[in-house]
TORKOL-4160 file (C-alpha; in steps of 0.2 Angstrom, whole numbers, padded with zeros to 4 digits, m for minus):
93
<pt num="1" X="0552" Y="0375" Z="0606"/>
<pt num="2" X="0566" Y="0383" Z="0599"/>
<pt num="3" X="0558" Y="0386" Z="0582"/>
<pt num="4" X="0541" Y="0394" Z="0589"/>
<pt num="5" X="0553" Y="0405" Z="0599"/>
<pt num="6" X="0559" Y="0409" Z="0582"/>
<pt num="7" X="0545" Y="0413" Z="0575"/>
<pt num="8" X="0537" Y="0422" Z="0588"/>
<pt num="9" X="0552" Y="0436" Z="0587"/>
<pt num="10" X="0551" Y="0437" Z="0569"/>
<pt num="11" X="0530" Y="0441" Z="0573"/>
<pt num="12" X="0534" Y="0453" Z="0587"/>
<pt num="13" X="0548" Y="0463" Z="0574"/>
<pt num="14" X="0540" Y="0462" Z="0560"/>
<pt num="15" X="0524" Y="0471" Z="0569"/>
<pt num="16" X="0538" Y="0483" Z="0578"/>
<pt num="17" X="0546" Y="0488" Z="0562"/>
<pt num="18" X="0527" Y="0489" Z="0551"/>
<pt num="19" X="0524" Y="0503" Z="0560"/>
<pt num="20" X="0539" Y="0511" Z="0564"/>
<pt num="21" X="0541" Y="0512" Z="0544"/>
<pt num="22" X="0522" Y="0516" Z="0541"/>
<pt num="23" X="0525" Y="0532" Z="0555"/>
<pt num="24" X="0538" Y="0538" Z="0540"/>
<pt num="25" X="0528" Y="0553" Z="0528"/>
<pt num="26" X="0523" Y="0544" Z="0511"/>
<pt num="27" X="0528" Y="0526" Z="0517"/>
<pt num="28" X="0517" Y="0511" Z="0514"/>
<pt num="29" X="0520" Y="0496" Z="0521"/>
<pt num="30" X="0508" Y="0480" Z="0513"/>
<pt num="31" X="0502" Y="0465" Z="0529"/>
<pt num="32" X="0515" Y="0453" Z="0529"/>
<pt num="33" X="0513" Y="0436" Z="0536"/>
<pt num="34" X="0531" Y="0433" Z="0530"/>
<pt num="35" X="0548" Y="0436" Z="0536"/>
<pt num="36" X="0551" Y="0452" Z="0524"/>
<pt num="37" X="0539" Y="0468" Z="0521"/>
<pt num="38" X="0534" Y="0476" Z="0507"/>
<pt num="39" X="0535" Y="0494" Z="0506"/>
<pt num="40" X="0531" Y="0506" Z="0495"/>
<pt num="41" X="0541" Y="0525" Z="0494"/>
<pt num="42" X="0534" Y="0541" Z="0490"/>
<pt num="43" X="0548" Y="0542" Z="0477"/>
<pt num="44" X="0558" Y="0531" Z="0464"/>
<pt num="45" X="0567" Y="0516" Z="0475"/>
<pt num="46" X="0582" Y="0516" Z="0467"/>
<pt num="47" X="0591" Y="0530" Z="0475"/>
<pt num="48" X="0584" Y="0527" Z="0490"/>
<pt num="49" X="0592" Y="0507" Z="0487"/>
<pt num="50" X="0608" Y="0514" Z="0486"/>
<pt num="51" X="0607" Y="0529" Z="0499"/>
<pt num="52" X="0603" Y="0516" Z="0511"/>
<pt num="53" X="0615" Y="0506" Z="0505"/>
<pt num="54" X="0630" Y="0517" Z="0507"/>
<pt num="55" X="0624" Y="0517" Z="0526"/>
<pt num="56" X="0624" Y="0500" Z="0528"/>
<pt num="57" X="0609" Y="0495" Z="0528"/>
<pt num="58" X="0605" Y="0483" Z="0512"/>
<pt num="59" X="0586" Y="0479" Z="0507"/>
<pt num="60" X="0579" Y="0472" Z="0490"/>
<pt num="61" X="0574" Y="0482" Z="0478"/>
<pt num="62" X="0566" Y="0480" Z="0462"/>
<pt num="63" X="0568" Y="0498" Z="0453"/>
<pt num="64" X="0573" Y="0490" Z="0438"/>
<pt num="65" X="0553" Y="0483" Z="0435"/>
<pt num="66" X="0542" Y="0500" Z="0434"/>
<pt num="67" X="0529" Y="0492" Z="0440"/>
<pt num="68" X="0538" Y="0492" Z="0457"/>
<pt num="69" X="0547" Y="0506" Z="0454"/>
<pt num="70" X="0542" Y="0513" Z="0472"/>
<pt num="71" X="0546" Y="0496" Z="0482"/>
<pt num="72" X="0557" Y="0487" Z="0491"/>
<pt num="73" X="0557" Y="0473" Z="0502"/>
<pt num="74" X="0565" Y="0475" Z="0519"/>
<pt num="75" X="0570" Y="0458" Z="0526"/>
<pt num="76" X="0564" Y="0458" Z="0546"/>
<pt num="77" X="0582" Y="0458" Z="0555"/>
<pt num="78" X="0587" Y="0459" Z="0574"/>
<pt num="79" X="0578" Y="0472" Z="0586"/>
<pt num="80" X="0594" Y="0484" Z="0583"/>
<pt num="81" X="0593" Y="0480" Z="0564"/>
<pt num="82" X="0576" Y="0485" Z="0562"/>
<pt num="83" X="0579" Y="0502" Z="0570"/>
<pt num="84" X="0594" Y="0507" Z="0560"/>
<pt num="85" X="0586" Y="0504" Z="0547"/>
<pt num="86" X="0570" Y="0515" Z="0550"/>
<pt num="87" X="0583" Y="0528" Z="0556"/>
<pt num="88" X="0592" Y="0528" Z="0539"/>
<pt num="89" X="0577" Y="0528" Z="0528"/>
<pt num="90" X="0571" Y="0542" Z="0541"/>
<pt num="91" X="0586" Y="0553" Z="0535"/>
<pt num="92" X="0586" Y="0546" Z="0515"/>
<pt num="93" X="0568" Y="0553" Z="0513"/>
């Protein structure tokens, strides 16, 4: 079906950008059975937010709480999404 074709990309991303974003220095990324991934920075997330941001490539982030001062949640997009993504916070941290 259309929707288990759906859902099987999100899966084969997801797994794709874990460890693409795990392979970063510092980087954390939590098991997700979602459509989103936690990670967790080596450094405050709020200027990475809006570093990322200014390049285009908005994610959620929770700076404000300091209990998830290091977080964010990156939303699993398209294969090209994903990567620009991984790129920017490659050159952000």
């Amino acid at each position: 079906s259309a929707l288990q074709s759906g859902v099987d990309r999100v899966v084969a991303a997801r797994g794709d950008l874990a460890l693409s974003l795990a392979s970063i220095d510092g980087v954390r990324v939590d098991r997700s059975d979602a459509n989103f991934l936690w990670v967790e920075l080596p450094v405050e997330a709020g200027p990475v937010h809006a570093a990322l941001a200014a390049r285009g490539v908005l994610v959620r982030s929770f700076h404000a709480d300091p209990s998830l001062a290091r977080r964010m949640r990156i939303t699993v997009g398209t294969p090209e999404e994903c990567r620009r993504c991984v790129e920017a916070l490659r050159t952000v941290l």
